[in-house]
Rosetta silent file (secondary structure, phi, psi, omega in degrees, C-alpha in Angstrom):
SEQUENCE: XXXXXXXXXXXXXXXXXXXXXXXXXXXXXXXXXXXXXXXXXXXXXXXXXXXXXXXXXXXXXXXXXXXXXXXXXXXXXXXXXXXXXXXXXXXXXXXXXXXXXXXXXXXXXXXXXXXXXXXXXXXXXXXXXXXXXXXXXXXXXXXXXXXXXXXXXXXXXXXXXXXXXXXXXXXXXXXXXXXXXXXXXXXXXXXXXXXXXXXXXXXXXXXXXXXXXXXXXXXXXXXXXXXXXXXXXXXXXXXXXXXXXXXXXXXXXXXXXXXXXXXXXXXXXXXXXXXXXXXXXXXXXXXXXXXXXX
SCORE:     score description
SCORE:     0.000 S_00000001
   1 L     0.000  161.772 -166.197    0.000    0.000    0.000 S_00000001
   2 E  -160.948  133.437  179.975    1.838    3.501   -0.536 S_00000001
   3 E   -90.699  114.573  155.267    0.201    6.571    1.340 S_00000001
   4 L   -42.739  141.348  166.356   -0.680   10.215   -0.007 S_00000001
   5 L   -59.169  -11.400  159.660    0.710   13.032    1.275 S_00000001
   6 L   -71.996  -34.748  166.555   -2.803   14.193    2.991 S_00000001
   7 L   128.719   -6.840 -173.252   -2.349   10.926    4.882 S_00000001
   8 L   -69.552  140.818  155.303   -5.109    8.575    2.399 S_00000001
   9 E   -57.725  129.893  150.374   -4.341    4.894    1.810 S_00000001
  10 E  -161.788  173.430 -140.044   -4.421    3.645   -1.479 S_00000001
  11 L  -106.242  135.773 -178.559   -3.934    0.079   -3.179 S_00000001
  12 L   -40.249  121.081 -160.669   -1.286   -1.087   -5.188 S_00000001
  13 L  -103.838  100.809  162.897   -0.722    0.925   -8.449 S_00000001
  14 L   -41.916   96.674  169.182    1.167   -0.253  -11.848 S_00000001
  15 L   -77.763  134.598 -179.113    2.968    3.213  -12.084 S_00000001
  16 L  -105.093 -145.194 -163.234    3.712    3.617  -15.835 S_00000001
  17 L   -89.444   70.989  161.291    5.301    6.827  -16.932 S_00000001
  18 L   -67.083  117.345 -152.429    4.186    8.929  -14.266 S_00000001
  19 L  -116.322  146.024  161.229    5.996   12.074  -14.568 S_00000001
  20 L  -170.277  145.280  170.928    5.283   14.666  -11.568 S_00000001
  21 L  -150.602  171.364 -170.941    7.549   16.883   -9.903 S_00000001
  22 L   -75.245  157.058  159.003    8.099   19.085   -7.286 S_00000001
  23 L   -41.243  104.051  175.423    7.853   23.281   -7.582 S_00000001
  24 E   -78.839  128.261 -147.623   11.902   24.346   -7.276 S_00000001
  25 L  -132.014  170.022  122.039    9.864   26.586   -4.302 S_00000001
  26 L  -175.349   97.198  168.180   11.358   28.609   -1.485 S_00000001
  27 L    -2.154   64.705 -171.281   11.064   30.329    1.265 S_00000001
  28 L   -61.651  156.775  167.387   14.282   32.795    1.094 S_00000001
  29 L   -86.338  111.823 -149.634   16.135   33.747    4.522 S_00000001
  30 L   -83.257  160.218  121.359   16.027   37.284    4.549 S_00000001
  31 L   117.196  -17.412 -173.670   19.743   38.065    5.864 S_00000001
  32 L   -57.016  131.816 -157.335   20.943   34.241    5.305 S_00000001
  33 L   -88.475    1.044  168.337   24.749   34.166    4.328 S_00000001
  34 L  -176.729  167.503 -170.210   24.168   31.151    1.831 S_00000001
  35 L  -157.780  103.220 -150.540   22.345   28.930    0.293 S_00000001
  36 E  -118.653  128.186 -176.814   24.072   25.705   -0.063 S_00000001
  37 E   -53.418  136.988  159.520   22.560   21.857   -2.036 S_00000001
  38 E  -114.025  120.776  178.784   22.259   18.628    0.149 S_00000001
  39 E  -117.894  141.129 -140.694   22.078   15.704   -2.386 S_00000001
  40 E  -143.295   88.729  151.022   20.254   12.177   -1.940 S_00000001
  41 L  -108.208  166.319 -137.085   21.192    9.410   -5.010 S_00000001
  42 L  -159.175   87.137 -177.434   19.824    6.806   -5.402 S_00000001
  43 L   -50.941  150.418  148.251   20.217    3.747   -8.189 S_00000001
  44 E  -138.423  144.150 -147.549   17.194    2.781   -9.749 S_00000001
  45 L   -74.878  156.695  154.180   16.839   -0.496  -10.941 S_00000001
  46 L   -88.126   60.075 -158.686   15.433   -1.305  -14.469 S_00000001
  47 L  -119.282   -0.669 -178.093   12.303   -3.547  -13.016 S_00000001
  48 L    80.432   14.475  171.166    9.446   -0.857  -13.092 S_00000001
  49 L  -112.357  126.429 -179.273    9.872   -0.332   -8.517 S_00000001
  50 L   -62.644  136.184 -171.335    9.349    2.530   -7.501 S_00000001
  51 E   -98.973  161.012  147.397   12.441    4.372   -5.855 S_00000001
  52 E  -121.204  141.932 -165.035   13.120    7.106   -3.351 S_00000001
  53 E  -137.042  105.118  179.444   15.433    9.671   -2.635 S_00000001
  54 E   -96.911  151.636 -173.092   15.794   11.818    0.623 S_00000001
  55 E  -136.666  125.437 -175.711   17.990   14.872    0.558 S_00000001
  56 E  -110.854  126.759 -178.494   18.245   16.466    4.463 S_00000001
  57 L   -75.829  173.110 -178.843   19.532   19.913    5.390 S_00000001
  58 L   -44.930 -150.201   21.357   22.553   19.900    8.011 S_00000001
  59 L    56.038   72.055 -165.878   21.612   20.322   11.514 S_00000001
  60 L   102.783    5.759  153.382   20.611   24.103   12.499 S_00000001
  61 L  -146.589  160.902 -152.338   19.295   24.781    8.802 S_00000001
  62 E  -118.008  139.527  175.308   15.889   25.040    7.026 S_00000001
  63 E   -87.490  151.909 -107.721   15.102   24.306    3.553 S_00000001
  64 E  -168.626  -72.674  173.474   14.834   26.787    1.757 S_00000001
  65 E  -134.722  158.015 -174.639   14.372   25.272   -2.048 S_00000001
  66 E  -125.819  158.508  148.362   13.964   21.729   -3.702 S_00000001
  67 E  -155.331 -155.096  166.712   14.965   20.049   -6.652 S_00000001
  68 E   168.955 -177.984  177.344   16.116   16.951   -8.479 S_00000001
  69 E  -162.559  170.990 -174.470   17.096   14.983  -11.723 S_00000001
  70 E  -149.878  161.415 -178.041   16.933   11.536  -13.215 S_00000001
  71 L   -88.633   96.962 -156.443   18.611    9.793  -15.711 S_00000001
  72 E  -129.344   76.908 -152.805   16.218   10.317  -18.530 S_00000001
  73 L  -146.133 -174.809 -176.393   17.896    9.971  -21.879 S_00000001
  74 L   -74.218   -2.803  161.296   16.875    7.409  -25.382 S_00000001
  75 L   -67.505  -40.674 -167.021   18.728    4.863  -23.396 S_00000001
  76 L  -150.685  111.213  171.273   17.325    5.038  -19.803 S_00000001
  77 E   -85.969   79.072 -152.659   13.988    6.061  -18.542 S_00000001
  78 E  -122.843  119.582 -172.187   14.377    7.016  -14.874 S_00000001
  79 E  -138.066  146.905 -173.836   11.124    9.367  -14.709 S_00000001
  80 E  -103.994  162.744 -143.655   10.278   10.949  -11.493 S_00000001
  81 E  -125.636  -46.198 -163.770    6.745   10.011   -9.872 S_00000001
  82 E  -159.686  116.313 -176.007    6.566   12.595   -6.656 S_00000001
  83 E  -115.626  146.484  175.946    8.690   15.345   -5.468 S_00000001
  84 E   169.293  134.250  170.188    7.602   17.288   -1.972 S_00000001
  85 L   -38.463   76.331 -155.322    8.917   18.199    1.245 S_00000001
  86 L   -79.507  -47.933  157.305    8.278   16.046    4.086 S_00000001
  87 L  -102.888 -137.226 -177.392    9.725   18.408    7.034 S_00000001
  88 L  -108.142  -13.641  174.044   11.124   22.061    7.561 S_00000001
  89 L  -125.959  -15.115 -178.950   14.269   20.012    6.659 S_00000001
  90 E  -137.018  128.826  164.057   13.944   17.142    4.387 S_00000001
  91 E   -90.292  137.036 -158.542   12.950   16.821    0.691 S_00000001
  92 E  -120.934  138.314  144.945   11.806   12.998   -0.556 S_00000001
  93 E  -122.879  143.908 -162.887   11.518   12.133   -4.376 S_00000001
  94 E  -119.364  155.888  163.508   10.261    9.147   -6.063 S_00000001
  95 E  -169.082  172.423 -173.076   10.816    7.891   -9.270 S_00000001
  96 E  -132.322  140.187  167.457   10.538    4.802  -11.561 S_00000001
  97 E  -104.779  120.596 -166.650   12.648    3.227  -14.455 S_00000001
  98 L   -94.000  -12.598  167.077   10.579    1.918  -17.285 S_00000001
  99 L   -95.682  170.149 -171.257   13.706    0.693  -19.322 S_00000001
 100 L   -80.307    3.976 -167.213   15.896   -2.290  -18.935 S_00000001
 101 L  -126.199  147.021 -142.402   19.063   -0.372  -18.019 S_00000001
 102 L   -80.415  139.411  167.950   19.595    1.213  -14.240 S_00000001
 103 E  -115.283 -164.605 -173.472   19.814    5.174  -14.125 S_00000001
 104 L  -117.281  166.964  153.179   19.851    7.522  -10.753 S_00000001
 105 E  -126.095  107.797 -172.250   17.415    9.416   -9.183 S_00000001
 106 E  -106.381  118.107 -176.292   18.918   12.646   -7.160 S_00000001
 107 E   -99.181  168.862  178.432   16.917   14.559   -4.763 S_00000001
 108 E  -154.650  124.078  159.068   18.331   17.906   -3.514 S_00000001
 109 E   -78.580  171.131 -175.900   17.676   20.388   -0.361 S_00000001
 110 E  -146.759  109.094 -174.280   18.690   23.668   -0.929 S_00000001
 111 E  -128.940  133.561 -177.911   19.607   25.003    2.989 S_00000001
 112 E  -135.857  163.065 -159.949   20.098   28.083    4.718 S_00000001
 113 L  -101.265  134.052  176.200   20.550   29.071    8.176 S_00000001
 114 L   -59.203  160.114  133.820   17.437   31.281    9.607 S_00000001
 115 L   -44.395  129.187  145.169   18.311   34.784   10.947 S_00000001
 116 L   -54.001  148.379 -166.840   18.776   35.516   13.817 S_00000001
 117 L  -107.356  139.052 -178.547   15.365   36.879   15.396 S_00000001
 118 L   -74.827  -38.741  133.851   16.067   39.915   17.966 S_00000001
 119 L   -65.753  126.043 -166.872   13.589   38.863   19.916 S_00000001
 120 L   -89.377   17.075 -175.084   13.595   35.558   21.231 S_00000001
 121 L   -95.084  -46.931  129.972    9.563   35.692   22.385 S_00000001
 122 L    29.128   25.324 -173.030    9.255   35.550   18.669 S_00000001
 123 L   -48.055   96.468  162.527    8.669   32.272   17.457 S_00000001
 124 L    13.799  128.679  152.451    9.631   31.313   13.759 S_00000001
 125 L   -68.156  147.241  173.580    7.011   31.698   11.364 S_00000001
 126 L  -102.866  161.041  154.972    5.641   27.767   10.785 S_00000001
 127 L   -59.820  133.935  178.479    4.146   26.605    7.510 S_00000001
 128 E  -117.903  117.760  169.222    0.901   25.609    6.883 S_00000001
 129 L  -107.398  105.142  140.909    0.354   22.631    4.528 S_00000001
 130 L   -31.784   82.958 -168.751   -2.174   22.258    1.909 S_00000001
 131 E   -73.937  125.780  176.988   -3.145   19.368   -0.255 S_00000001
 132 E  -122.075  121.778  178.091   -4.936   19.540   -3.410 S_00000001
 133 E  -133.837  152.210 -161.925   -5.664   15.766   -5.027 S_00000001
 134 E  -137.533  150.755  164.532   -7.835   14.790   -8.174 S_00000001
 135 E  -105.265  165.528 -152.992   -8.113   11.538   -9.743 S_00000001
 136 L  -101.476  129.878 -177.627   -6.808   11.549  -12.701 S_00000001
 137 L   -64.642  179.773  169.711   -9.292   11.890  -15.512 S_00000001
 138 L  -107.656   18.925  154.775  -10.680   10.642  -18.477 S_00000001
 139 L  -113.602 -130.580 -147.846   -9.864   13.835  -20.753 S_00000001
 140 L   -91.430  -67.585 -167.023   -6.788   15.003  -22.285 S_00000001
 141 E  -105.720  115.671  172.367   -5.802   17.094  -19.067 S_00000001
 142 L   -84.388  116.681 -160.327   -5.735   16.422  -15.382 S_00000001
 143 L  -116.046  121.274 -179.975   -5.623   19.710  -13.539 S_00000001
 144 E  -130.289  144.118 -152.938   -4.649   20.263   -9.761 S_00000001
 145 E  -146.775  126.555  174.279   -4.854   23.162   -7.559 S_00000001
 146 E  -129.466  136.593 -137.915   -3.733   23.384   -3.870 S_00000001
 147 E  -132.411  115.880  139.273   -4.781   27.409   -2.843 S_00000001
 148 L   -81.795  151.409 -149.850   -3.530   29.071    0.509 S_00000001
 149 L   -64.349  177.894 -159.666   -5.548   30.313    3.020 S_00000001
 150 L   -94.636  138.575 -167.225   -5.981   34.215    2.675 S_00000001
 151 L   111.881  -64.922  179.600   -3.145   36.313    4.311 S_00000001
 152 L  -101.768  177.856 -168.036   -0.187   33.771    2.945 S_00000001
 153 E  -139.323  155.826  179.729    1.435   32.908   -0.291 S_00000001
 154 E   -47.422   92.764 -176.275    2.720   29.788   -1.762 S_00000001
 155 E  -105.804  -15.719 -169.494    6.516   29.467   -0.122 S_00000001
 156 E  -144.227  104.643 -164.606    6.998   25.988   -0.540 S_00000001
 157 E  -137.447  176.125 -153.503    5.035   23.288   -3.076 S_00000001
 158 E  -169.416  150.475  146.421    5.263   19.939   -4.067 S_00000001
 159 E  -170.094  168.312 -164.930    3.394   16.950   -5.661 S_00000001
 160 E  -139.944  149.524 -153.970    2.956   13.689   -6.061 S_00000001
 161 E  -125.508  155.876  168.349    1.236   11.244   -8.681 S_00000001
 162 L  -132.630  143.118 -166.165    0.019    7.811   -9.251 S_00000001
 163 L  -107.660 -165.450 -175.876   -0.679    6.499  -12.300 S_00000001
 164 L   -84.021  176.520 -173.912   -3.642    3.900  -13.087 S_00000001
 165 L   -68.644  -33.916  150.536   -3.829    0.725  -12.432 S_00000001
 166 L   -42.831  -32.789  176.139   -3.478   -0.469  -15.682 S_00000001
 167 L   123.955    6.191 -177.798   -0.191    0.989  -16.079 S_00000001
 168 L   -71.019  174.221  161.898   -1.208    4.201  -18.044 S_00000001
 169 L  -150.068 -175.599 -177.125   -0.069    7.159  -17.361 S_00000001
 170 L   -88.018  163.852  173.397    0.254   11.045  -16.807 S_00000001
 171 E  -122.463  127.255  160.188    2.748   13.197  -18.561 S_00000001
 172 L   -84.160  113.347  156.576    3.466   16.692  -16.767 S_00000001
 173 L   -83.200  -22.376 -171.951    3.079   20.110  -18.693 S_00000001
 174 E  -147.454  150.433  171.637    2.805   22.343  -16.586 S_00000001
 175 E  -146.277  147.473 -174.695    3.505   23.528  -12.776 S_00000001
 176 E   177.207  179.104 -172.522    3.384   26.587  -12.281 S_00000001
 177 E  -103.889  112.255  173.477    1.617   29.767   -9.704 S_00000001
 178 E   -82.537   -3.053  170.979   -2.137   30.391  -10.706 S_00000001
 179 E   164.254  167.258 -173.794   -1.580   33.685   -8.354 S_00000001
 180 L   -35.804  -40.020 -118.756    0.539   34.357   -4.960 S_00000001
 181 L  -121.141   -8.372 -152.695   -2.000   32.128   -2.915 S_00000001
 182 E  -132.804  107.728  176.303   -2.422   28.908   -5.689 S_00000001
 183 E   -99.684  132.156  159.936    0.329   26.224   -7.198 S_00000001
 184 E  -132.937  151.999  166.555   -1.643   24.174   -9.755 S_00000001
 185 E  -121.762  119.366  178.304   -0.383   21.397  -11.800 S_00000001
 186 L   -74.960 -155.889  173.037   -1.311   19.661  -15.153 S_00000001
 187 L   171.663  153.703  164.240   -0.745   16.351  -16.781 S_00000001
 188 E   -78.106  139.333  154.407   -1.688   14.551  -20.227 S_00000001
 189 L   -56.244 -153.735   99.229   -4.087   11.842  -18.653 S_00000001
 190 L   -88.248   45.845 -175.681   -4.040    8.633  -19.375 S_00000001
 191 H   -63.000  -44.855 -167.328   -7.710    8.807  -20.977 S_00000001
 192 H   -48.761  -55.461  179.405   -7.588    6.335  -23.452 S_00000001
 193 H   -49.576  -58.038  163.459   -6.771    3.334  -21.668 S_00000001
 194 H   -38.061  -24.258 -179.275   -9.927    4.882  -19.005 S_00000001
 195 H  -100.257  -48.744  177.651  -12.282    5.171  -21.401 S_00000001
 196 H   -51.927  -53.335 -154.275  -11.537    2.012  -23.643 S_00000001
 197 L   -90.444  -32.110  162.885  -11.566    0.093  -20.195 S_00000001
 198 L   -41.884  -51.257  179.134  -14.369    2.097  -18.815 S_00000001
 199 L   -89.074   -5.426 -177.252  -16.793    0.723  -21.801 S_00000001
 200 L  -106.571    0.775  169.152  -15.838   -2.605  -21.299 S_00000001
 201 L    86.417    4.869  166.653  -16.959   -2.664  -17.540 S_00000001
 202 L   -78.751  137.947  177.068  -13.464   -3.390  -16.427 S_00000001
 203 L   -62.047  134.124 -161.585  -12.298   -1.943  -13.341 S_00000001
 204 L  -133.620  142.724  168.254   -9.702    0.548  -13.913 S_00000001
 205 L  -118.810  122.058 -165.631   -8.254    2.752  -10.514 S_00000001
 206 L   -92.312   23.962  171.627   -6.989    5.895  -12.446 S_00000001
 207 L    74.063 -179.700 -175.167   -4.605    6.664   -9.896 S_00000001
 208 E  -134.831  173.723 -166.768   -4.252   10.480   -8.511 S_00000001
 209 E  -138.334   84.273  172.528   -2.684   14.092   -9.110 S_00000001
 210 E   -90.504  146.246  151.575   -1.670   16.167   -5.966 S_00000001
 211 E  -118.568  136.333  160.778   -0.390   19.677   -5.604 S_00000001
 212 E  -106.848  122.351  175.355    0.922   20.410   -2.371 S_00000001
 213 E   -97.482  113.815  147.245    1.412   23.900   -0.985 S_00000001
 214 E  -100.105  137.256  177.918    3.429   25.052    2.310 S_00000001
 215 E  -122.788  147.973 -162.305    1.917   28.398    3.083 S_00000001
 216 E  -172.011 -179.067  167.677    3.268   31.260    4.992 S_00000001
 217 L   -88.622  160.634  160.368    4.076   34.953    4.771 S_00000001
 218 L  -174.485 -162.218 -173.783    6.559   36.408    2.486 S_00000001
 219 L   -78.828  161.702   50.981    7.248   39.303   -0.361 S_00000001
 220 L    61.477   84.356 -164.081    5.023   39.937   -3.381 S_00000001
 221 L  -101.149  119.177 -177.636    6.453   37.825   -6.074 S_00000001
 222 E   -81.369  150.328  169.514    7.219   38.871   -9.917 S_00000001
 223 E  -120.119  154.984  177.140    7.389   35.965  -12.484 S_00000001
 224 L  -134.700  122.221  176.333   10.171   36.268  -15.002 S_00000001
 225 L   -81.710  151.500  166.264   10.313   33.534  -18.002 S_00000001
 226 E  -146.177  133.209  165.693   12.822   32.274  -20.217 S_00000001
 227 E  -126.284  173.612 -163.575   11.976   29.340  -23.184 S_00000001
 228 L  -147.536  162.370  154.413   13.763   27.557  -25.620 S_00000001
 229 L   -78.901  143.531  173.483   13.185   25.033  -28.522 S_00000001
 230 L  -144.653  158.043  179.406   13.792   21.457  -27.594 S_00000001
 231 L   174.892 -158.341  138.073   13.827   18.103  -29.574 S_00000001
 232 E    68.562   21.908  177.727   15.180   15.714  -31.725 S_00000001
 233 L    74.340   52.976  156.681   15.624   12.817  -28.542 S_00000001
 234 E  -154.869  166.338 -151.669   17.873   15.373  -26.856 S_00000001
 235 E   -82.547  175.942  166.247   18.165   17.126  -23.662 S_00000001
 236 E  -141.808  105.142  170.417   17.559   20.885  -23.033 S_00000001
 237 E   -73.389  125.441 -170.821   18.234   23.172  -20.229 S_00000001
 238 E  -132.408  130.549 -148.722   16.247   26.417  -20.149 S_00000001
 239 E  -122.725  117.957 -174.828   17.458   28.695  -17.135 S_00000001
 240 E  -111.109  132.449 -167.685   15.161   31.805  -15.858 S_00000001
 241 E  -126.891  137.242  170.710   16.938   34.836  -13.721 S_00000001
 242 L   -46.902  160.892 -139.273   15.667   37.026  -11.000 S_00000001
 243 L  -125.118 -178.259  178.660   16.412   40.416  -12.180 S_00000001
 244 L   -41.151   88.355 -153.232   19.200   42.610   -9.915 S_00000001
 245 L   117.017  -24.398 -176.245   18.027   42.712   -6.417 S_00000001
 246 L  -110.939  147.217 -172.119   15.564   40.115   -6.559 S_00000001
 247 L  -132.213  113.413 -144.846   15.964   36.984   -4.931 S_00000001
 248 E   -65.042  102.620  179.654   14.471   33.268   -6.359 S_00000001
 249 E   -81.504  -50.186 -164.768   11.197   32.406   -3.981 S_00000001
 250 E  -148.202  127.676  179.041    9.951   29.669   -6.796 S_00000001
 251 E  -129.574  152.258 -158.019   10.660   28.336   -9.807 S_00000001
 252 L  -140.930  178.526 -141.283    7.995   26.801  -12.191 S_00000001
 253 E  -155.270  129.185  165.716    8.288   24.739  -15.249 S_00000001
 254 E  -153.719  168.573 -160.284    5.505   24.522  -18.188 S_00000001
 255 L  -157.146  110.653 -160.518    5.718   22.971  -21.707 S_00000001
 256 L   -77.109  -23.712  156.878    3.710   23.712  -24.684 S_00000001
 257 L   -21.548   79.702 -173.144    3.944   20.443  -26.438 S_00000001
 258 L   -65.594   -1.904  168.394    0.799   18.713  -26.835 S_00000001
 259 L  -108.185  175.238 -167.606    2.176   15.144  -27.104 S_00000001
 260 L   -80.721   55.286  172.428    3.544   12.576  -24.917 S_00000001
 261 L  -121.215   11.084  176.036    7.381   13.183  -25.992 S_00000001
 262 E  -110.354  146.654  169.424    8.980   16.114  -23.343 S_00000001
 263 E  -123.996  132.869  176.847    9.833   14.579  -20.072 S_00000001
 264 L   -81.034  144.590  172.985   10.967   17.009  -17.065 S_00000001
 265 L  -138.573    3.940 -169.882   14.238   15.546  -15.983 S_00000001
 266 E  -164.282  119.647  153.968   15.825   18.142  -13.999 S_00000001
 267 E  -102.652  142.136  165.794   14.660   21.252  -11.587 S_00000001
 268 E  -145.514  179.573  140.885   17.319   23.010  -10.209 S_00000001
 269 E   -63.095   89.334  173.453   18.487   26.047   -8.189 S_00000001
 270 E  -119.348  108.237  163.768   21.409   28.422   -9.024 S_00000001
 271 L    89.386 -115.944  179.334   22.765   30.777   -6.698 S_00000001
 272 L  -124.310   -5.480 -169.889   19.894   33.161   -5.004 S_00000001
 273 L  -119.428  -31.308  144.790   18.639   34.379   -8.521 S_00000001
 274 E   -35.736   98.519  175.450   18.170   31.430  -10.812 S_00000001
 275 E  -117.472  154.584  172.641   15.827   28.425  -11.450 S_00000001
 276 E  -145.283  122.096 -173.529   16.511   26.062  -14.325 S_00000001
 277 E  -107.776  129.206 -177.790   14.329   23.407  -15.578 S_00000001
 278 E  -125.997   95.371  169.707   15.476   20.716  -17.838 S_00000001
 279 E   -71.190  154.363  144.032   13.797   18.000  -20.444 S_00000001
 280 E   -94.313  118.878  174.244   14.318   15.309  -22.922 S_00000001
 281 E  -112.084  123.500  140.208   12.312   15.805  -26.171 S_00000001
 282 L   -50.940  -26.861 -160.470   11.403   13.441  -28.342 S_00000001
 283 L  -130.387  167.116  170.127    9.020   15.462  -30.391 S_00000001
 284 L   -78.012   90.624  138.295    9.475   19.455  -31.236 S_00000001
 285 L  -151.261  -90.606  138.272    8.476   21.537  -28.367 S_00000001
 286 L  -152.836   84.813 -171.364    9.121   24.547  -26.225 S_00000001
 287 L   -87.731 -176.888 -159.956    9.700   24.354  -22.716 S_00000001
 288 E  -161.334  148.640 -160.692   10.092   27.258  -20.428 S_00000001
 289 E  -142.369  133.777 -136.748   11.256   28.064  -17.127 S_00000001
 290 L  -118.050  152.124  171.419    9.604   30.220  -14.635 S_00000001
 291 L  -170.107  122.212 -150.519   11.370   32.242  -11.886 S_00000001
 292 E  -107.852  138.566  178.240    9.284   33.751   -9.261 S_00000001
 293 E  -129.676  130.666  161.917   11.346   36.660   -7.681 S_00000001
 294 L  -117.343    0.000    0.000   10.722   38.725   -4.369 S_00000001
């Protein structure tokens, strides 16, 4: 049995090529003297079982941003299934390899040391977390939305996917901020196999789609884009930068392709101004990378 992050049981799932990944998110540390990667790998075998990967900050630091990458190339299919924060310190990612030959899965915190607070009656702000989950549908796109409460903004998001029980599965296009208070995320569905199975009166469980939200105060957040062409079976990096001044709260990831060939294979973090999101295209399309700045 494998648990949602709201806490639901559910029953064993063929994961196909569930692609889902976490928000490169963050809280920033107003005053923090760096902001330095914790890395988690992780082989994963070429048997279709699902892996995991924890990445922890040090002792005495808070995360601050997530990412990760897989070995995702025309050789090796290491596609990640659910990226999301499980404490104020540790990020978990899952992923699965649908080819015969073994790739990695790497999760990464991104950790900084709070400010000091001048008062010490003062308690840290905490997080509040918010779960949005859908089953995954029977038309083209399965759309999820997890919305903080009024007063906070999106500082930290995450989500995690299952695909159906047949083995179809979702593709992710898009992640991305529907406004300060709302991360939503899309996916290609895996309607055919649901509908074809659907008319024949066979049971089908079509698996689920979360967005997860930590919510909290922070600054007023700008989004600044950058895109690129991708194809041809080969990777792409597309890198988006906070402008002078500005400091990276979130970075978001969307992909205009309407078919099942771009695969996310890489969110990352660079420096305090940067997010960079990276695919494997099979097909001609244009992905683009989001960088939310306060």
């Amino acid at each position: 049995m494998r648990t949602r992050i709201d806490g639901a049981r559910v029953g064993p799932t063929a994961i196909g090529l569930v692609t889902i990944a976490m928000l490169v998110a963050g809280a920033a540390f107003a005053g923090a003297a760096s902001v330095g990667p914790t890395s988690s790998t992780v082989t994963v075998a070429g048997d279709g079982t699902p892996n995991l990967a924890t990445a922890t900050c040090p002792t005495g630091e808070k995360l601050v941003s997530a990412g990760f990458a897989t070995t995702t190339n025309n050789d090796v299919g290491v596609l990640v299934t659910g990226m999301f924060p499980l404490s104020s310190r540790k990020v978990r990612a899952e992923a699965v390899n649908l080819s015969d030959i073994p790739g990695v899965l790497k999760a990464t915190a991104y950790c900084a040391k709070p400010p000091r607070r001048k008062s010490k009656k003062k308690a840290a702000p905490k997080l509040k977390r918010i779960v949005g989950t859908v089953a995954n549908t029977t038309v083209l796109v399965t759309t999820v939305q997890a919305r903080c409460p009024a007063g906070t903004s999106v500082r930290i998001g995450g989500f995690q996917a299952v695909g159906a029980s047949d083995g179809r599965y979702a593709i992710l296009k898009s992640m991305k901020l529907k406004s300060s208070r709302s991360v939503v995320v899309k996916a290609l569905s895996p309607e055919a196999t649901l509908v074809r199975n659907s008319a024949r009166g066979l049971p089908v469980d079509p698996g689920f789609l979360s967005a997860i939200a930590l919510c909290g105060k922070g600054p007023k957040l700008t989004a600044v884009t950058r895109s690129a062409p991708a194809g041809g079976g080969t990777a792409t990096g597309v890198t988006a930068r906070c402008p002078q001044g500005k400091s990276l709260a979130f970075g978001g990831f969307t992909d205009i392709d309407p078919l099942a060939g771009t695969y996310l294979s890489k969110l990352s973090r660079g420096g305090y101004r940067s997010a960079t999101a990276r695919v494997f295209s099979f097909t001609d399309s244009t992905p683009t990378s989001i960088a939310y700045c306060g």
